[in-house]
C-alpha positions in Angstrom: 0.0 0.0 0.0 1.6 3.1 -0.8 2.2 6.4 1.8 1.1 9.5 1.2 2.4 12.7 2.2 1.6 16.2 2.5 3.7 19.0 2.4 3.1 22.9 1.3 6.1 24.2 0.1 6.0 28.6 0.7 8.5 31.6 0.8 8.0 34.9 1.8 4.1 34.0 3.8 4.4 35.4 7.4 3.6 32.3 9.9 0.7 34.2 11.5 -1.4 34.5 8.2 -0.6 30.3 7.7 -2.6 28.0 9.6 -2.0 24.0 9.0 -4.0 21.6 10.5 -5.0 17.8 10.3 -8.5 16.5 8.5 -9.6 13.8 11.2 -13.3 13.8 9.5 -12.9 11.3 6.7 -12.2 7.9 7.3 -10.1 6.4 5.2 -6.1 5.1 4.9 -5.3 8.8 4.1 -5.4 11.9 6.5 -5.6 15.0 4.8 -3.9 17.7 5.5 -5.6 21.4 5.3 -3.7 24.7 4.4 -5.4 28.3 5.1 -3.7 31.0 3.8 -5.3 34.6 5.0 -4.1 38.1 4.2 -5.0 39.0 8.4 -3.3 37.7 11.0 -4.9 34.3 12.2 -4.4 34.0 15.8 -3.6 30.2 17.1 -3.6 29.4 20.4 -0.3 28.9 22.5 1.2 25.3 22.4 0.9 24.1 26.2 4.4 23.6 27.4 5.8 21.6 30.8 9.1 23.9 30.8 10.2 27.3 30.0 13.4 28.6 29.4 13.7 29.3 33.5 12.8 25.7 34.2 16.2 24.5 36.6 16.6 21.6 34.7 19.4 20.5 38.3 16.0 20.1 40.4 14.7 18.5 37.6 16.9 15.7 37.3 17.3 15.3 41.2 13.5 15.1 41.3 13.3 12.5 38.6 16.0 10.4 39.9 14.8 10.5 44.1 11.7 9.5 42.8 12.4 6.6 39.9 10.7 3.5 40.6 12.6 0.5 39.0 10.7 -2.5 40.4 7.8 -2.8 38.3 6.8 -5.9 37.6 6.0 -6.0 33.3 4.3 -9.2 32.8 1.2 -8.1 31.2 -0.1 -5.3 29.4 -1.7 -4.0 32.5 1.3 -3.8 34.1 3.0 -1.9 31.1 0.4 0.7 31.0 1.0 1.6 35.1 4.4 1.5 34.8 4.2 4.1 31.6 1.5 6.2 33.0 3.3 6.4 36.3 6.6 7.8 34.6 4.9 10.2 32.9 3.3 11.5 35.6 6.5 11.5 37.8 7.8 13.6 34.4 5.2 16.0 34.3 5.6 16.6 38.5 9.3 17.2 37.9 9.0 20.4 35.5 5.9 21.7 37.5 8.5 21.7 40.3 11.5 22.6 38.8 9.9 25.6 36.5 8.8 28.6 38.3 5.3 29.9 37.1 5.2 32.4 34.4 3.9 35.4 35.7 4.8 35.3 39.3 4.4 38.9 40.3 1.1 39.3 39.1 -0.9 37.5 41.4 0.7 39.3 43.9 -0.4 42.5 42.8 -3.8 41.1 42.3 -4.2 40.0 46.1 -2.5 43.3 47.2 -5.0 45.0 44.8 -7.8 43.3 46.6 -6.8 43.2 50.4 -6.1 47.3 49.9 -10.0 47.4 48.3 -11.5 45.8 51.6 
């Protein structure tokens, strides 16, 4: 059976007025792929990320290795899917720890704003 890919090849489109995005809809063996070129600005929303470039990537590591479990037992599916779901978890924990929130000052100011209103 053969692959099919898609690709747009473009030069000289700024990103924001490009918008690429998968065709789940149809069911078939092929998943088309949908282009929308605009002369305004098309705003996409922001990609959900664990880290930043602040994230101390030291606590990370030390966080990740105090808490590695190594004695899972793998014998059936089952036990794959806890032992995979547990890592991932342990890995999203380590960057919420080790990455300080974005806009830390801010909700400061907000609860300063609001004790000095009552």
């Amino acid at each position: 059976m053969p692959e099919l890919l898609d690709f747009f090849i473009y030069k000289s489109i700024a990103t924001n007025c490009i918008q690429i995005e998968t065709n789940w809809d149809l069911s078939s063996d092929h998943t088309p792929v949908i282009a929308t070129l605009s002369t305004h600005t098309i705003h996409k929303p922001k990609t959900p990320r664990l880290t930043s470039p602040k994230t101390g990537w030291n606590a990370f590591r030390t966080h990740i290795d105090a808490s590695t479990k190594l004695n899972f037992k793998l014998e059936q599916p089952d036990d794959i899917d806890k032992a995979v779901n547990y890592n991932k978890c342990l890995i999203k924990e380590a960057a919420w720890r080790s990455t300080p929130p974005k806009n830390p000052g801010k909700t400061q100011s907000v609860s300063l704003l609001h004790i000095s209103e009552k």
